[in-house]
C-alpha positions in Angstrom: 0.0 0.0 0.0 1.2 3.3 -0.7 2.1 5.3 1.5 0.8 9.2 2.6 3.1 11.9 1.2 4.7 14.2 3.5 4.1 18.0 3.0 7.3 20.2 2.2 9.8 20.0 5.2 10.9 23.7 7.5 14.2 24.0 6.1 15.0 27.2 8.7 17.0 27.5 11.5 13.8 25.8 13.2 14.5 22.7 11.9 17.6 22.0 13.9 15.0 21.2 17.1 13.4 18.5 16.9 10.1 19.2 18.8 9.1 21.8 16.1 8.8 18.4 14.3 6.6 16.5 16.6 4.1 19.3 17.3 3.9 19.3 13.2 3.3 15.6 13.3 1.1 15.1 15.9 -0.8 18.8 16.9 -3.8 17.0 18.9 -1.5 15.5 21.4 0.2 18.9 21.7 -3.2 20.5 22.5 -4.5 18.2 25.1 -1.5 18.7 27.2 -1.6 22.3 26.6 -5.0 22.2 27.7 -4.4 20.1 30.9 -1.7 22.1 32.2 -4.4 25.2 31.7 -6.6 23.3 33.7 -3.8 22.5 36.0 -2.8 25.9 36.2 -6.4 27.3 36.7 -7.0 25.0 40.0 -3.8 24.7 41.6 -2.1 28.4 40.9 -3.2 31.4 42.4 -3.2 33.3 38.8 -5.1 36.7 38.5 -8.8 35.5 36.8 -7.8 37.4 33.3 -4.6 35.4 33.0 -6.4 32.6 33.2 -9.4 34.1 30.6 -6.1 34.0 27.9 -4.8 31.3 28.4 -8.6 29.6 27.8 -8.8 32.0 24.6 -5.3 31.4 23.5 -6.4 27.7 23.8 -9.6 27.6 21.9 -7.3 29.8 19.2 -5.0 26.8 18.9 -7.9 24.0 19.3 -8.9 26.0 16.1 -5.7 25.4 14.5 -5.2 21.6 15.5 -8.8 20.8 13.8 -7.7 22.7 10.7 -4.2 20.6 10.3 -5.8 17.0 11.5 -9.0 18.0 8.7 -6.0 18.6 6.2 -4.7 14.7 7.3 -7.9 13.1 7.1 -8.8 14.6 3.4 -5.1 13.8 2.4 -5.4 10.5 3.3 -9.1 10.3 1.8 -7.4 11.2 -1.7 -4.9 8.8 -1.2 -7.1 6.0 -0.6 -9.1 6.9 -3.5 -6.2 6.7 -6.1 -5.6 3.1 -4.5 -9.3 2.5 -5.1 -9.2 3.7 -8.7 -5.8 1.6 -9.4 -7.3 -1.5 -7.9 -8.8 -4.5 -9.8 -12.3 -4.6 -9.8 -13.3 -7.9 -7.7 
């Protein structure tokens, strides 16, 4: 089976640290630990109330984000599967 092509590499000084890399790979897991150490940070710090009202919007703004790139990977991966489909023998 073919595989999923990877979208054009950071070639920057960026690319030298290779967390940049794994937040591009795999944004949901980055946002749920971003958003339990807002939750963390909400209960257990004593943070003035509008600190913690930008953290939550900063959040939601990169929730936003994450969606957008793991909706990219899904309809990548549908167009992949249906130029297999198209290639394949009928049965």
């Amino acid at each position: 089976m073919a595989s999923i092509p990877k979208r054009g590499r950071h070639r920057g000084p960026a690319a030298a640290f290779p967390l940049l890399e794994i937040l591009r790979e795999h944004p949901a897991r980055a946002y749920s630990v971003a958003a339990a150490a807002v939750a963390l940070v909400a209960q257990y710090v004593t943070v003035p109330e509008e600190a913690i009202l930008a953290l939550v919007a900063a959040l939601l703004g990169a929730g936003e984000v994450t969606q957008r790139v793991e909706n990219t990977k899904t309809a990548e991966a549908f167009k992949l599967l249906a130029k297999v489909a198209a290639k394949a023998p009928p049965p």
